[in-house]
DOTI-328502 format. One record per atom (N, C-alpha, C): x, y, z. Coordinates in steps of 0.1 Angstrom, whole numbers, padded with zeros to 4 digits, always signed. Layout:
residues N
XYZ;...
end
This chain:
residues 166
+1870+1370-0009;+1859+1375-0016;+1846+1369-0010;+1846+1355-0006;+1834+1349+0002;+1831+1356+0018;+1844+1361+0025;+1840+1369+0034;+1835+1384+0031;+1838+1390+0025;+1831+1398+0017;+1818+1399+0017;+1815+1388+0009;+1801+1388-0002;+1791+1386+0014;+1800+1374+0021;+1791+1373+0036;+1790+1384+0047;+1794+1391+0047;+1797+1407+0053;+1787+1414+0051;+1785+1415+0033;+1774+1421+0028;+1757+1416+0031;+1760+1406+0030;+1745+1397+0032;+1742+1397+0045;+1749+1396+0057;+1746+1397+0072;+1747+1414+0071;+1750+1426+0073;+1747+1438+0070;+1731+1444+0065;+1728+1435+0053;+1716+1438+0049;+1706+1430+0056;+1707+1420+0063;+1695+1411+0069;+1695+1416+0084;+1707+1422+0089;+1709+1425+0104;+1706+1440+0109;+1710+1445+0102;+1713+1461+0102;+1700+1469+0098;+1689+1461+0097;+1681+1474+0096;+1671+1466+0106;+1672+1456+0113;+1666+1452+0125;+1671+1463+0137;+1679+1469+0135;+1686+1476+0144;+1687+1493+0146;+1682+1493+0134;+1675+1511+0130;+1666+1512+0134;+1654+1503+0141;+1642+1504+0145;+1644+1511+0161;+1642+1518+0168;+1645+1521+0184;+1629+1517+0189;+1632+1508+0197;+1619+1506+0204;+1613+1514+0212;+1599+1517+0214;+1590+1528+0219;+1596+1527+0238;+1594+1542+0238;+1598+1542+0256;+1586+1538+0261;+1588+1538+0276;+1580+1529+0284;+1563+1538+0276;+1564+1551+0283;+1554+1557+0278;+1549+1558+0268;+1553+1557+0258;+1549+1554+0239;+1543+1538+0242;+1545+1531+0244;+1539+1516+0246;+1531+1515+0256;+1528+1525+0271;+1518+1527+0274;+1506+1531+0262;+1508+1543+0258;+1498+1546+0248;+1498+1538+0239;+1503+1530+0234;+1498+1523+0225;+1494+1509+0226;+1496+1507+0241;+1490+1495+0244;+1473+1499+0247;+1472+1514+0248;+1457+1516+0253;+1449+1519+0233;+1461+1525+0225;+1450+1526+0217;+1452+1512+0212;+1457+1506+0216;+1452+1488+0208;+1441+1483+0213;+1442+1483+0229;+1425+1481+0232;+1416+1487+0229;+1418+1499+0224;+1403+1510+0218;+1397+1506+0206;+1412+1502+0200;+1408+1491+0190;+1399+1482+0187;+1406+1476+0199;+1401+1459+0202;+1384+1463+0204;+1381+1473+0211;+1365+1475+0220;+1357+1481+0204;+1364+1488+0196;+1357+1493+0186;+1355+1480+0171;+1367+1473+0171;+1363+1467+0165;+1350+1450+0169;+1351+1450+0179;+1341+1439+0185;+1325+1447+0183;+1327+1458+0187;+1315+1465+0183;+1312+1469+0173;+1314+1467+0161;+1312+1466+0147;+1312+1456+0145;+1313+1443+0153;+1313+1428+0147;+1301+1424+0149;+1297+1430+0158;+1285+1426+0169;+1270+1426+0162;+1262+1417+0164;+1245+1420+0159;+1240+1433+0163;+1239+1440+0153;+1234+1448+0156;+1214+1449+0143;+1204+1454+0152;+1194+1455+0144;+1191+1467+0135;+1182+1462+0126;+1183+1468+0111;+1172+1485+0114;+1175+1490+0115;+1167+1502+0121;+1157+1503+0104;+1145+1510+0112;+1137+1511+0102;+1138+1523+0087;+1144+1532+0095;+1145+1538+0083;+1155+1533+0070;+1166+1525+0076;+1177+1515+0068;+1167+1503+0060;+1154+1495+0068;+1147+1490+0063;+1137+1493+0048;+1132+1509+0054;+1122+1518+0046;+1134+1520+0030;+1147+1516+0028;+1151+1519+0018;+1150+1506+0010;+1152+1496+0016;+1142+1484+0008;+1133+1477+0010;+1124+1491+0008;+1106+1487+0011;+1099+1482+0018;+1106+1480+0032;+1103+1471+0040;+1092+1477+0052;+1082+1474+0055;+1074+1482+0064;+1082+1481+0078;+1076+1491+0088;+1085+1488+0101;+1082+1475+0109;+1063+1469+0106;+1063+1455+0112;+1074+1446+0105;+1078+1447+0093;+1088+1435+0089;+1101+1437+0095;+1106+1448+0097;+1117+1452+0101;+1115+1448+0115;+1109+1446+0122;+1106+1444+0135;+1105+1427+0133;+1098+1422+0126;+1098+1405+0128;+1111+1401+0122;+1124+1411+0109;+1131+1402+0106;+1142+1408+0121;+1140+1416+0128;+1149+1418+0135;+1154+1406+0147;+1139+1402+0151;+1134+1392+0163;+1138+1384+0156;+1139+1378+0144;+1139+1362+0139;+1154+1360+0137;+1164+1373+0135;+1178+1373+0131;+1186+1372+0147;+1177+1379+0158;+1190+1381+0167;+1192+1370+0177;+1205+1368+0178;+1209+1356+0186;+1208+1360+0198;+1211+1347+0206;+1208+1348+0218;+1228+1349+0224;+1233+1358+0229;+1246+1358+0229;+1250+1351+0245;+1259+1339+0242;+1264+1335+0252;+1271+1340+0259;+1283+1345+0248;+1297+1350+0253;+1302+1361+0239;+1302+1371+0246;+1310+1380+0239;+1323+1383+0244;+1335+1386+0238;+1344+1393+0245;+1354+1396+0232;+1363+1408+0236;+1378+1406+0230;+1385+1413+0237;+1403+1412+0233;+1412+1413+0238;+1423+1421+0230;+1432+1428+0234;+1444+1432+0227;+1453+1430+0234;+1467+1427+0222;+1478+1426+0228;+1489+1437+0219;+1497+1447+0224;+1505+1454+0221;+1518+1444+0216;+1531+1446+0206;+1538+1438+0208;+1551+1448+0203;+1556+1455+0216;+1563+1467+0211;+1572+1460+0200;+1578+1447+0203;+1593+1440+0192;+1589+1442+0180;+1571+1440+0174;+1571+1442+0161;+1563+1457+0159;+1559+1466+0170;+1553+1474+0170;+1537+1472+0163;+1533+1460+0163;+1516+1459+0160;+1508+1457+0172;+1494+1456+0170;+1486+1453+0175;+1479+1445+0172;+1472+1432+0184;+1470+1417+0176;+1456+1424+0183;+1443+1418+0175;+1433+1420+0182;+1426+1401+0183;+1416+1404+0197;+1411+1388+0194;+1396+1394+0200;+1388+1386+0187;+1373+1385+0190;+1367+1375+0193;+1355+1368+0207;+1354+1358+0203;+1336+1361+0211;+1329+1354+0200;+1320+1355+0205;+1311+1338+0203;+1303+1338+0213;+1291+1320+0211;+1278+1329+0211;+1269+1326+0200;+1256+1324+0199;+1251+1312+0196;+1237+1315+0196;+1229+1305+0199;+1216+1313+0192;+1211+1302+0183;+1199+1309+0172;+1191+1297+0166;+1174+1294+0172;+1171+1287+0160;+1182+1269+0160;+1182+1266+0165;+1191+1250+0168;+1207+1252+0163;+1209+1264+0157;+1225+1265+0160;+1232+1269+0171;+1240+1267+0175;+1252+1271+0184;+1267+1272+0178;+1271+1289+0178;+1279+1293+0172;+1291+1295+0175;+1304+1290+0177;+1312+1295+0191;+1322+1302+0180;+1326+1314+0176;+1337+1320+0165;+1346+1327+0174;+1360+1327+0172;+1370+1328+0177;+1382+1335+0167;+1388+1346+0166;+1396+1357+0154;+1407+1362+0163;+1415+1364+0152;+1425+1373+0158;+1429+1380+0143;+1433+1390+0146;+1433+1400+0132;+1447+1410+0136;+1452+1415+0131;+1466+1421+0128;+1457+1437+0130;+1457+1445+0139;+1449+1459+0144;+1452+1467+0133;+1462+1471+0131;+1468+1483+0125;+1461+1483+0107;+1461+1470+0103;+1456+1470+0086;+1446+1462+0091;+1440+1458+0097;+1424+1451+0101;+1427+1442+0090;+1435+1431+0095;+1438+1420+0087;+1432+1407+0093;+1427+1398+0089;+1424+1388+0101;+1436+1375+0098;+1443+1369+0108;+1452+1363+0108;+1451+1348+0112;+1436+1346+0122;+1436+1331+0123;+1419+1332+0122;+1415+1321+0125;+1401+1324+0130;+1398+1304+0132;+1388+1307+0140;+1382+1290+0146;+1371+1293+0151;+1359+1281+0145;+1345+1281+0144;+1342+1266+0153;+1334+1265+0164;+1329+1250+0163;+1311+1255+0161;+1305+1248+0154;+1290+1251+0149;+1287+1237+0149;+1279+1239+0158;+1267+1227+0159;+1277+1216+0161;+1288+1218+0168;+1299+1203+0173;+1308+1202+0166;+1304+1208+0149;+1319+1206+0142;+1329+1218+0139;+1344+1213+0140;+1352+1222+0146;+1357+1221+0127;+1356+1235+0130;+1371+1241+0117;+1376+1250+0118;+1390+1258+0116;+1400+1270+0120;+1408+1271+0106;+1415+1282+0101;+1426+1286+0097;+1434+1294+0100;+1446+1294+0094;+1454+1303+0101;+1457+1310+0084;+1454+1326+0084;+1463+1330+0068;+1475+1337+0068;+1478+1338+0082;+1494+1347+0085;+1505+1340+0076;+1509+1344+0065;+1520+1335+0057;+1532+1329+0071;+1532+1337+0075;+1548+1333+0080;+1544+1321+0092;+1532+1322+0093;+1531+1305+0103;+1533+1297+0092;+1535+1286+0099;+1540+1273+0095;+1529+1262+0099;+1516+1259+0089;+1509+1249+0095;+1510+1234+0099;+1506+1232+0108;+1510+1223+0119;+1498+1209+0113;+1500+1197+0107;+1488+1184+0104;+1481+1183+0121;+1467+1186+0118;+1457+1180+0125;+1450+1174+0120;+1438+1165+0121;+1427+1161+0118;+1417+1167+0122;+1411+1180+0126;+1399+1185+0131;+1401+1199+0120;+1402+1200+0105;+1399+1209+0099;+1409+1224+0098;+1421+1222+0108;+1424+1229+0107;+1422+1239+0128;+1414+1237+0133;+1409+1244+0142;+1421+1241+0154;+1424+1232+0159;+1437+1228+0169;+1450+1242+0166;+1454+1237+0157;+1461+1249+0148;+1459+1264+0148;+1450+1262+0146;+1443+1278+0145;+1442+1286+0160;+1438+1276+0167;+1434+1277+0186;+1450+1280+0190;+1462+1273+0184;+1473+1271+0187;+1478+1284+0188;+1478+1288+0170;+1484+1300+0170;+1478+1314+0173;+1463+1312+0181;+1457+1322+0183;+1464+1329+0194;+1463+1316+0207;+1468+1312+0219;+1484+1318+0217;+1490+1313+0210;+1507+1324+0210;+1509+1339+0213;+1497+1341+0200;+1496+1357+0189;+1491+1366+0204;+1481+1359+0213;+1482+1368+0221;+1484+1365+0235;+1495+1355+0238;+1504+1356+0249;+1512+1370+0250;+1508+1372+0268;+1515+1384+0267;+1529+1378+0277;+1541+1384+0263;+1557+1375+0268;+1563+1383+0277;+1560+1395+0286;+1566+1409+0291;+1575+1396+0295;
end
């Protein structure tokens, strides 16, 4: 009866890992390109972008103010970039954004990775003005004790999520 009941239980946890057929070469081409289209469209929605005047003129803002808060809001960008990684085994898309500004005596270095498909964000790590903090909200990591807030960790599992393992 206990081989049985164990029959049953390896069947249901094994057997539908195995109904999945992984994408042919060509399906994972394409979908390694629309992960980066991804990747490029979502950085460019993260991005500063300025407040155009007519978006201003809806709260009463003349175009000189829209013009002085535009100058006093935009950073000076060090480093922009992101990245995608395809991962045919779980069929997602990991996306990573990382960008450093500089504004006004801050210095901003932010660093993301987000799950493409549901635009989920899964880790992220900030150092501002020298102090470092990160999280990770992907349940299925397992947080690792640092002393720096969390950020080591977060750098750690960013650094995994998008190793590419071919």
């Amino acid at each position: 009866m206990k081989f049985i009941a164990m029959l049953s239980i390896i069947s249901l946890v094994a057997f539908p890992a195995f109904g999945q057929t992984p994408p042919t070469a060509t399906e994972a081409f394409n979908l390694r390109i629309k992960c980066k289209q991804m990747a490029d469209e979502k950085a460019e929605a993260m991005s500063w972008h300025p407040l155009s005047t007519a978006d201003g003129a809806t709260m009463n803002m003349s175009p000189a103010a829209v013009e002085r808060l535009n100058r006093e809001t935009q950073p000076y960008v060090v480093l922009s970039s992101s990245a995608s990684r395809y991962d045919p085994k779980t069929n997602r898309c990991y996306i990573e954004i990382h960008d450093h500004t500089q504004k006004k005596g801050r210095d901003v270095d932010n660093r993301s990775v987000y799950d493409g498909q549901i635009d989920d964000l899964l880790a992220f790590s900030k150092i501002e003005n020298s102090k470092k903090v990160g999280m990770v909200f992907d349940h299925s990591h397992q947080t690792t004790p640092d002393n720096n807030l969390g950020f080591d960790d977060a750098n750690n599992y960013m650094d995994g999520m998008m190793e590419d393992r071919r």
